[in-house]
N, C-alpha and C positions, 0 to 999 in steps of 0.2 A: 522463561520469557513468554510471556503472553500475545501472540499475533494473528492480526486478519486481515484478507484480504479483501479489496476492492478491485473487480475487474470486470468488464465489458466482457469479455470474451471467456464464455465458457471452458474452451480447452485449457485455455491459459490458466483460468482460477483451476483446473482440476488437473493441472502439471503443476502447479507452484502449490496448491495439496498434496500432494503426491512428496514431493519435494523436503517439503517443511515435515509433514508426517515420520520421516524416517530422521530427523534430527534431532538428540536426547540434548535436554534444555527448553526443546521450541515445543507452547503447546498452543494449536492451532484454537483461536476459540470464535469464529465465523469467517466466513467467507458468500462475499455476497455480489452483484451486479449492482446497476446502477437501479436504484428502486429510493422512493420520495421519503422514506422513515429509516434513511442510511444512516445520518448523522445521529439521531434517536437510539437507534441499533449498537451503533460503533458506542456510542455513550452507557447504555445500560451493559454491553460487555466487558468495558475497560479496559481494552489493550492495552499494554507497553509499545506496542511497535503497529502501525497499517503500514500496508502497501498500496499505495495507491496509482488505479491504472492512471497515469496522465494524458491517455485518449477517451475518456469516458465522453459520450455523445453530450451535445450541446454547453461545452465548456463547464460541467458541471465538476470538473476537479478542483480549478482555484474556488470553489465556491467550499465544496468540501472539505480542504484543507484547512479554511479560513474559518469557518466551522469549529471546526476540530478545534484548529486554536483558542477555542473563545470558551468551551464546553468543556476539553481533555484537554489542556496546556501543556500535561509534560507526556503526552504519547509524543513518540516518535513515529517522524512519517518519511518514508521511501518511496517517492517515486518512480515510478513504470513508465514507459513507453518503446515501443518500435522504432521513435524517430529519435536516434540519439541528440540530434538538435534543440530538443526541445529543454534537454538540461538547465540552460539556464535563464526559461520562464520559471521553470519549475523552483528552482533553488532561489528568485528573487521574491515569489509567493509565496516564500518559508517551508521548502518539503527542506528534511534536517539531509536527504541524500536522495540521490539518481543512478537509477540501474536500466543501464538500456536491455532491451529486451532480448537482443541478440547475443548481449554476453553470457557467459558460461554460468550455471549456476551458482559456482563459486564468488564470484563476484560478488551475488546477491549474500552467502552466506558468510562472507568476508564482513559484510557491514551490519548483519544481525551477532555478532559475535565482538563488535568493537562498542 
């Protein structure tokens, strides 16, 4: 399985690398911030799976979901956030799952594995 990440916060993208790196199945193939040749990027590597942060500065995650959709139709998209509330903007903007950020890895690794 093919997966990369979208995330604002450096630590973040370099614990959920960390994370993904040590699980056989999963091959990491970018991980990036929020930068203007994201959807470009995300398309010439072809994931199977983003992650995407649902806090990205200036609302630009429905924009890049919606994106995706139009571009990569059968990537699968997970999103992120800190604020578990925000699940179901997320999951009405079409992310296919929601992992708040507080839960256990596994959580995360429960729904790249289903």
């Amino acid at each position: 399985m093919r997966v990369s990440i979208v995330e604002a916060h450096d630590h973040v993208r370099a614990a959920l690398c960390f994370i993904l790196a040590a699980r056989p199945g999963i091959q990491l193939v970018g991980a990036f911030g929020p930068r203007p040749d994201l959807v470009a990027r995300l398309l010439a590597l072809r994931p199977d799976v983003v992650l995407l942060d649902w806090e990205l500065p200036s609302q630009l995650a429905p924009q890049v979901l919606g994106a995706l959709r139009r571009v990569l139709a059968p990537v699968r998209v997970i999103a992120l956030s800190a604020r578990p509330d925000d699940e179901p903007q997320a999951l009405a903007a079409g992310a296919d799952a929601f992992v708040s950020k507080d839960q256990p890895p596994e959580a995360l690794m429960r729904l790249l594995s289903n």
